[in-house]
C-alpha positions in Angstrom: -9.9 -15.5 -6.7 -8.0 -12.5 -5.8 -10.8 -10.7 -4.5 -11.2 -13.6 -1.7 -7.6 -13.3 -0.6 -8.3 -9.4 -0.3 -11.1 -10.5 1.9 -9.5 -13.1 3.6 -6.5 -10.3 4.5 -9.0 -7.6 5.7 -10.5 -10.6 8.0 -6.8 -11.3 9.1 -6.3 -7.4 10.0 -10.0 -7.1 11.6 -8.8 -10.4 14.0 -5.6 -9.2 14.6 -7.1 -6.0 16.0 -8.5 -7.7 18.3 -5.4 -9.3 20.3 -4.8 -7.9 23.7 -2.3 -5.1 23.5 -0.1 -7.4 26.1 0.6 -9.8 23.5 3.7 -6.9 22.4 3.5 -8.0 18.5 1.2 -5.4 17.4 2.5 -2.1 17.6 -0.1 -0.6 15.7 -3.2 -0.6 13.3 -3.6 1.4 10.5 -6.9 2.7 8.3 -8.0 4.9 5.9 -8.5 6.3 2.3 -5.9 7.2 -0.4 -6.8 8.9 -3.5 -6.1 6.2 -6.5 -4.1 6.4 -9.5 -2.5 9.8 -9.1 -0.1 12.3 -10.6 3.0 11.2 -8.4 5.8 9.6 -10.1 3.9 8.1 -13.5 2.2 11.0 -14.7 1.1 10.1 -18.3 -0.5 6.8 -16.6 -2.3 8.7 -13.9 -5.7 9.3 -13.5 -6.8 6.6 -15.8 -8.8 4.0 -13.0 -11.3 5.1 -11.0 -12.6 5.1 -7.1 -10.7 5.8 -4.1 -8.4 2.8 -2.2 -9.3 2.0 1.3 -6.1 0.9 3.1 -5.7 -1.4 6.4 -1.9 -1.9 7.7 -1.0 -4.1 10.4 2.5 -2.5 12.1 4.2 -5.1 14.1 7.2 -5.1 17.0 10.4 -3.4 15.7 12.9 -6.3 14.7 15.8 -5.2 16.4 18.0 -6.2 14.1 20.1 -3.1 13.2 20.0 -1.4 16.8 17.2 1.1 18.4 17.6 3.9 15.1 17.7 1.4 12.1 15.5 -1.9 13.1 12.3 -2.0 11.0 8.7 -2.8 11.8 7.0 -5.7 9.4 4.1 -5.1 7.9 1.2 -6.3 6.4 -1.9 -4.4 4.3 -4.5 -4.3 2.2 -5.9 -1.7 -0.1 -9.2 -2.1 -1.6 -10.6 0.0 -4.6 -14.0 1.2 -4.4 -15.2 0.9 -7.8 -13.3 -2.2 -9.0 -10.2 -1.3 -9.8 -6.5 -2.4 -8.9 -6.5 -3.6 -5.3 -3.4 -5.0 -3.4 -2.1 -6.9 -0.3 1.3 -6.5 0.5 3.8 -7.5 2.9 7.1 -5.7 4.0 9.0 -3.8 6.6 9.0 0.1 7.4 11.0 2.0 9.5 10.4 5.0 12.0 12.3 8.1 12.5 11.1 10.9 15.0 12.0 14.1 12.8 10.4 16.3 15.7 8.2 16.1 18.7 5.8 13.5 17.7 6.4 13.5 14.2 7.2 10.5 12.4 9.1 10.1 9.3 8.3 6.6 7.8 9.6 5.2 4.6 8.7 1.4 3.5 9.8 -1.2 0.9 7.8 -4.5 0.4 6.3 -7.2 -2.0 3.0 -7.1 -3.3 0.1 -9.3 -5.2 -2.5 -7.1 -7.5 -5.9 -7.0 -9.1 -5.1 -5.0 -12.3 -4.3 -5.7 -15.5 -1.3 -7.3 -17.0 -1.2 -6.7 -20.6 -4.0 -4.5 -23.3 -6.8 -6.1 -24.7 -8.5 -6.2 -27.8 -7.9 -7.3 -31.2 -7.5 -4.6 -33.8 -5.2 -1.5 -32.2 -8.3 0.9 -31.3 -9.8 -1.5 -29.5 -6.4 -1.9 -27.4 -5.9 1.8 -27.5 -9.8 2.1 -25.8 -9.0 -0.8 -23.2 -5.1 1.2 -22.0 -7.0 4.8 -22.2 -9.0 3.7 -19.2 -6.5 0.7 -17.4 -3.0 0.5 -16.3 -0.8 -1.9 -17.4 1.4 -3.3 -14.9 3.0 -5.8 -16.3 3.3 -8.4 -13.4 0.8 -9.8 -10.9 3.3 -9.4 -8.2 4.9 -6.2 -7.8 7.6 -3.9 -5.3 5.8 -1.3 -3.2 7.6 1.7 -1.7 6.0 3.9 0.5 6.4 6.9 2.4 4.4 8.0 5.5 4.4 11.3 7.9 2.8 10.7 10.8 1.8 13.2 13.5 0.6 11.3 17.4 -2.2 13.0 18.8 -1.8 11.0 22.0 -0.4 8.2 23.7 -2.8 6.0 21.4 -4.0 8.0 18.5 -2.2 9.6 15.2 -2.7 10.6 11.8 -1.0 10.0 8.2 -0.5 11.5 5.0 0.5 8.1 3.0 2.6 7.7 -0.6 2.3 4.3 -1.8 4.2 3.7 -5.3 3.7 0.3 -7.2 6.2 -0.6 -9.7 8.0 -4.2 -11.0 10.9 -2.4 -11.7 11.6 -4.7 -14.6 13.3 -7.2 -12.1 9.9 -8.9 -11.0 8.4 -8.6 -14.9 9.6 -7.4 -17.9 7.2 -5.1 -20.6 5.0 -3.0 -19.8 5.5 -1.3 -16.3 3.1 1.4 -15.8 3.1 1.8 -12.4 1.1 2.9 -9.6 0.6 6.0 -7.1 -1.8 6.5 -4.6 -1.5 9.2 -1.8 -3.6 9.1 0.9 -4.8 10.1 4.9 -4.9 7.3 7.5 -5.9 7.1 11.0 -3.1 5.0 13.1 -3.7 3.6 16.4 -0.8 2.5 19.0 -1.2 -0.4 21.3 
C-alpha cells in the first residue's frame, strides 16, 4: 500500500516538472542519491538496512510570511530505497540563506509517512535479536524529518547538494522504540 503512494508521489513530482516555469509555484526540482542508514546522529543503529535512497524534492515559492530573510519554501519529496528498505514521502517547509556567493545554507523541518518497521519480530528473543540486527525500529509510521542542505548554483538554472536527512518521532509522534534515521546524500537541483 505504501509502496503505491511512493509511486503515486514520484508521478506527482515527474508532472509537476513539467509545469511551465511561468506558472511562479515551483521554484525548483530536486534529485539524486543519499547513502542510507548512516553513521550521523544514531550511531549504534547505523548501517543496519541496505541500498542507497533515491530522493525527488519539489521546492515551491517562498511564503512570504516572515519577510524576504526568514519566509520559507514548502516542500514536498520522496525517497526510495533501492533494495527494499525504509522509503519515505514527506512534506514540510525549508528555508534559504546565501552564506556566500552562490552558496546556499538550507535547513528543513517537516512531517513524514515510512516503509520500515515499527516494532521487532519473532517469537523467542534470538529470533527478535536476528530480525533488529538487520532493521531499524522506528517506532511510528509517521515520523519528523529535519534536514540540512548546502547547495552550491552552477548557473542561473543548475546547482548541486550535499543533503542530511534525519528521521526521528521524537517520542511526541510515538512512544517506544525510536531508532531513528540518517541518510546523507548529493542532489542535482534545478531552478525555474
Amino acid at each position: 500500500m505504501l509502496e503505491k503512494k511512493f509511486a503515486l508521489a514520484l508521478a506527482g513530482l515527474g508532472i509537476a516538472v513539467n509545469l511551465p516555469a511561468h506558472a511562479e509555484i515551483l521554484d525548483n526540482v530536486r534529485v539524486g542519491v543519499l547513502d542510507h542508514n548512516v553513521e550521523v546522529l544514531t550511531p549504534k543503529n547505523s548501517n543496519k538496512e541496505p541500498g542507497v535512497n533515491v530522493s525527488a524534492e519539489l521546492q515551491f515559492s517562498k511564503l512570504n510570511i516572515l519577510g524576504e530573510t526568514w519566509s520559507p519554501h514548502p516542500y514536498i519529496m520522496a525517497s526510495v530505497n533501492t533494495e527494499g528498505a525504509t522509503s519515505y514521502a514527506a512534506v514540510g517547509l525549508e528555508w534559504d540563506f546565501e552564506i556566500f556567493q552562490g552558496w546556499h545554507l538550507q535547513p528543513g523541518i517537516g512531517y513524514t509517512v515510512h516503509t520500515g518497521e515499527l516494532e521487532s519480530q519473532g517469537s523467542t528473543p534470538e529470533e527478535r535479536a536476528d530480525f533488529e540486527s538487520t532493521h531499524l525500529l522506528l517506532g511510528s509510521r509517521d515520523l519528523f524529518r529535519t534536514s540540512l542542505a548546502v547547495t552550491k548554483d552552477i548557473n542561473e538554472h543548475w546547482g548541486v547538494q550535499l543533503i542530511y536527512d534525519h528521521l526521528s518521532h521524537g517520542q511526541m509522534l510515538g512512544n517506544g522504540r525510536n531508532q531513528g534515521l540518517d541518510d546523507v546524500g548529493l542532489r542535482v537541483v534545478y531552478n525555474f
